[in-house]
N, C-alpha and C positions, 0 to 999 in steps of 0.2 A: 609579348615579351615581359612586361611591366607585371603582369597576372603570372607569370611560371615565377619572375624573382619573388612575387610574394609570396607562392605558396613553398619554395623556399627556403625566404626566411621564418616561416610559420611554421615550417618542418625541424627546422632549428634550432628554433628556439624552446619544439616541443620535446626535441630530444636534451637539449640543453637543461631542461626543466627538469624531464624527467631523471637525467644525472643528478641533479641536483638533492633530489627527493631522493631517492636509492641511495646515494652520499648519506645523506641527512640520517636514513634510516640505519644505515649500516652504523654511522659513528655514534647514534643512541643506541644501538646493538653494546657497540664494543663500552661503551660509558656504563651501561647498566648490568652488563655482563659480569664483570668481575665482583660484585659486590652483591652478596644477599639481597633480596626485598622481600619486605612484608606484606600478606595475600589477606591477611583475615580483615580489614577494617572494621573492627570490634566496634568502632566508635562509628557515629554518626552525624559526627561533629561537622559544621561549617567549615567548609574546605575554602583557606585566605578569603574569607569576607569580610566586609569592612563596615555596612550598611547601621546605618544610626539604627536600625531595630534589632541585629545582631551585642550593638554594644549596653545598648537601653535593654535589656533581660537581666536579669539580678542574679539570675545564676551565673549567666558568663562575666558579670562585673566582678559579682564577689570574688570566684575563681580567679580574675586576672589579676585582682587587685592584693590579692593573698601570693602570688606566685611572683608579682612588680618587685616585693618586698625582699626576696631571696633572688635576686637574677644575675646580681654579684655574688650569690653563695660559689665555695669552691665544695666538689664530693668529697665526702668522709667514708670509701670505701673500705671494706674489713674485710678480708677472707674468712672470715666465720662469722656466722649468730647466733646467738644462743639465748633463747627463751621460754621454750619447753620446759614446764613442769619447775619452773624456778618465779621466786617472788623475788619484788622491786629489792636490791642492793644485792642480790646473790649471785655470785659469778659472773658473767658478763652479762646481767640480765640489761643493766640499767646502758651499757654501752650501745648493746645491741638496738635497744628500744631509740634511740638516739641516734644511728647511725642508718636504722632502716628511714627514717623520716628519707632520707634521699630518694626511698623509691619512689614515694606519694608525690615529692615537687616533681620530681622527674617527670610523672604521667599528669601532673595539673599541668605544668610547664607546656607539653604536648599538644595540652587541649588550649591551654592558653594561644600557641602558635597558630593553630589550625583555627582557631574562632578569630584571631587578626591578624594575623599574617608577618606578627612582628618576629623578624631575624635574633633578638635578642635572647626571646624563649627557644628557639627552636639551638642558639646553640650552645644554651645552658643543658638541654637535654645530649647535644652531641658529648659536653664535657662528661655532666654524670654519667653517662649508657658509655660512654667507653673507659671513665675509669673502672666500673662495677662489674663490668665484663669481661676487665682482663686483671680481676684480683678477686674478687669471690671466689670459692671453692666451695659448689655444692654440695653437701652433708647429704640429702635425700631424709631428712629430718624434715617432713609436710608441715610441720606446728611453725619451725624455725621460717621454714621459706615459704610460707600462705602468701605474705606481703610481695612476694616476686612477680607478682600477677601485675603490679603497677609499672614493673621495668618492661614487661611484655608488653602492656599498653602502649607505653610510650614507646617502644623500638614501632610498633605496630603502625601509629599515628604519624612518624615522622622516616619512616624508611627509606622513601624514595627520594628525600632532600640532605637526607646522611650522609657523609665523605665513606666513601669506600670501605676504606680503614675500618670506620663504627659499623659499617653494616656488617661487614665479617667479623668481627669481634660478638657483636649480639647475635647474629645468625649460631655461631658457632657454641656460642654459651648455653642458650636455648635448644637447639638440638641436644648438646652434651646433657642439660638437664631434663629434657623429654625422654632420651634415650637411656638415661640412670633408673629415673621412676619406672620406665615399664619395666626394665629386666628384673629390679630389686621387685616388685610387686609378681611378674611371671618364675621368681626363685621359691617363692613359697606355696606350700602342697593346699588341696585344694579339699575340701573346702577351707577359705580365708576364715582367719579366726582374730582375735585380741586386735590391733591397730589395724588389719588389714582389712577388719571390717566396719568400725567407727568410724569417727569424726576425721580421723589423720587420713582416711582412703579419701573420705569427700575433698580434703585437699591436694592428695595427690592426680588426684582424677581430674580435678581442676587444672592443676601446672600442665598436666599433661596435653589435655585439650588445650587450652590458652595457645601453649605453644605450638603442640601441633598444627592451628590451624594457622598459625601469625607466618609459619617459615614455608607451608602451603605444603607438607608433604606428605603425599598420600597415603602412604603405610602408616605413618605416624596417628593418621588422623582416623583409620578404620581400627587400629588399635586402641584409640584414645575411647570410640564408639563402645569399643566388646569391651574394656575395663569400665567404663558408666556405666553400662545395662547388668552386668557381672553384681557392682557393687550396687546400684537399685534393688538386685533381689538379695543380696546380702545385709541390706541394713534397711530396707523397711518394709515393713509385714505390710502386709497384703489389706488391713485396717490404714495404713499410713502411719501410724507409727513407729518409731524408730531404736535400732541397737543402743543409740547414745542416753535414749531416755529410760530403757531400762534399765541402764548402768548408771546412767549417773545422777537420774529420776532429778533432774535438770530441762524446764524450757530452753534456757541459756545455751545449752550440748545440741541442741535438736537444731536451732536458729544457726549455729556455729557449723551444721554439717549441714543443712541446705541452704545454704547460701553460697559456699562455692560449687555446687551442683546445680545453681538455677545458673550462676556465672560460666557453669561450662555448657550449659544449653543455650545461653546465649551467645557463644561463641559458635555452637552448631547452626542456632540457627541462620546466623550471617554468614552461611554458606547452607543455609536453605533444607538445613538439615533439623527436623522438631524432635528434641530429646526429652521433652515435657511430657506427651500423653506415651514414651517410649515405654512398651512393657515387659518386667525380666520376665524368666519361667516361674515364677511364684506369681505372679499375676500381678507385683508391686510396678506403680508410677510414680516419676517424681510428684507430680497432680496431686495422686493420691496424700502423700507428705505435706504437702502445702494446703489441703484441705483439711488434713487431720487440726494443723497450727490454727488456723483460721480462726474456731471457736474463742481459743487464748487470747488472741492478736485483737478480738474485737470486744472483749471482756464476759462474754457471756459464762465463758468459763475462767475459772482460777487456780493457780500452783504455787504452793509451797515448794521452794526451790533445797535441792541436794539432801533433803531428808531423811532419805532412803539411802543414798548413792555407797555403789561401795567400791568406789575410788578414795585410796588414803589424800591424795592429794588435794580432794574437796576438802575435806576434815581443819588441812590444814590451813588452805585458803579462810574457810573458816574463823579459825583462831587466828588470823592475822586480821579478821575484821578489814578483808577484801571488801570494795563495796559490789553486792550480786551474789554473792556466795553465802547467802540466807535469806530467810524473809520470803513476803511474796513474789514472784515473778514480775515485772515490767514489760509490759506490749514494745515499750515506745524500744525497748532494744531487740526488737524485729522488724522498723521501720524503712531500714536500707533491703533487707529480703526482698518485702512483701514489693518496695518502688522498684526493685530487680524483675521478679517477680511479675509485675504488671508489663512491663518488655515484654516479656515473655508471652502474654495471656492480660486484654485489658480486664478483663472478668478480676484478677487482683487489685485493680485501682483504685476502688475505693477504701478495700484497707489503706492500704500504703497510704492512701493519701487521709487517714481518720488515725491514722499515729504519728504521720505528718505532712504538715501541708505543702511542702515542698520536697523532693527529695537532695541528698545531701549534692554540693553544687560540683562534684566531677560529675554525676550523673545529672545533672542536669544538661549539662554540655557536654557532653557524651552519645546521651539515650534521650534526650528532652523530651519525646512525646511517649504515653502508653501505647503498647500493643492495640489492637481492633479484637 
């Protein structure tokens, strides 16, 4: 008798359990259900660790102790930015340049949260990512919104600790904006010519991937594929050279448009997807581009910068005694590539790391170790 009550209550308790768990699971269903989440984990950042050798790294101190500083900041959202092709005091240049800063704390703030687990960053990121998402209005101007890449981050990094509210606000943003680039870029006849095959395609190929893969949707992200390999064979010959250096006979233009193309292979590849040795029908790889640099990046070779170019807008940089818009070229301003770059492929690391010995401190706490 004593052995049937227990087996029983042992029956009881396992159904009891098992309600329990089905419960549990159902009401995390309906909790995470109505609100977007982020799939890409771009970052590779310490998820809440706290350990004296997480905070003892220099990268993660710098970063926290840079972002400590602004955690009472409030967002300085703008429905517009405007940068393109304009110098310091013209137009909204100087507003712009000042109000994007919000994107950068935003995704240091993220990396901040996620390397200690402090609630304070995480919801300084909720205030900025929900005011920025529901007052920007994106232009599809790549120059103006390159820097959007940091809000993508950071929705990326902090999605699933988001209040509802912010994750559909940035889900929806970021869609709207993934879903603008491609159609403006599938409106124009083929073959792509003037910005749709420069430097402004490497950024829009970038926003595109970024987001595509942050809000996980499929079509988005096999489109995001055929516009990279599209623009691989449209902007670098088959040598690794590239459209922007013949135009604007600029290392500075070349560094500017593979940088967000190693940044959108490295969103492929944290979804296991290698967009590096990927090759268009002209036989071009991004590889290919990043070995062309190489020579420049480690001094063997040297450029005269804008020389040639025949963009008026160098000219004019020029005579405003921009600093970079003459003179020899600078390695050390293809240092954040080359430590992207080495992500990607450790065969890059030793540049990166001979124009500098660190890289800058979001990617340190980000991407901390090279590629194999």
């Amino acid at each position: 008798m004593a052995l049937k009550v227990r087996r029983v209550n042992e029956a009881s308790r396992f159904r009891t359990t098992h309600a329990t768990l089905a419960a549990l699971s159902v009401l995390s269903a309906l909790m995470i259900a109505p609100g977007a989440h982020a799939a890409m984990n771009f970052c590779a950042a310490p998820a809440m660790q706290t350990s004296e050798r997480t905070h003892a790294d220099p990268g993660v101190k710098a970063l926290v102790k840079a972002v400590q500083s602004h955690v009472d900041d409030q967002p300085k959202p703008r429905a517009t930015l405007h940068t393109e092709g304009t110098l310091p005091h013209e137009g909204i240049h100087d507003e712009s340049v000042e109000a994007a800063g919000d994107l950068g704390l935003m995704r240091d703030a993220a990396l901040a949260w996620r390397a200690t687990g402090n609630e304070r960053y995480l919801r300084l990121v909720d205030r900025f990512l929900f005011a920025w998402t529901t007052t920007y209005q994106p232009s599809f101007n790549p120059i103006d919104e390159t820097n959007f890449e940091s809000l993508i981050l950071a929705y990326d990094l902090t999605a699933s600790a988001l209040p509802v509210k912010t994750r559909n606000a940035a889900n929806a943003f970021i869609a709207k904006m993934v879903t603008g680039y491609i159609t403006d870029i599938d409106k124009q006849p083929r073959p792509l010519t003037g910005t749709y095959r420069n430097n402004w395609q490497s950024h829009r190929v970038k926003l595109v991937a970024m987001g595509a893969f942050t809000i996980d949707d499929r079509k988005m992200i096999n489109e995001a594929q055929r516009l990279f390999v599209e623009h691989i064979g449209d902007n670098i010959a088959p040598d690794g050279s590239t459209v922007d250096f013949s135009e604007r006979d600029a290392l500075h233009y070349v560094t500017y448009d593979l940088q967000p193309l190693v940044t959108a292979a490295l969103a492929a590849r944290r979804h296991n997807r290698n967009w590096l040795p990927e090759r268009a029908a002209t036989g071009a790889t991004l590889a290919d581009a990043l070995n062309w640099l190489t020579p420049y990046a480690i001094g063997t070779r040297t450029h005269e910068e804008f020389v040639r170019s025949t963009v008026p807008f160098d000219a004019k940089r020029r005579e405003a005694g921009l600093p970079g818009s003459s003179g020899q070229w600078d390695p050390k301003n293809a240092a954040e590539l080359f430590h992207l770059a080495a992500r990607l492929d450790g065969r890059y690391a030793p540049v990166a790391l001979r124009l500098a010995p660190t890289p800058p401190a979001w990617l340190a706490v980000c991407l901390p170790l090279p590629a194999r």
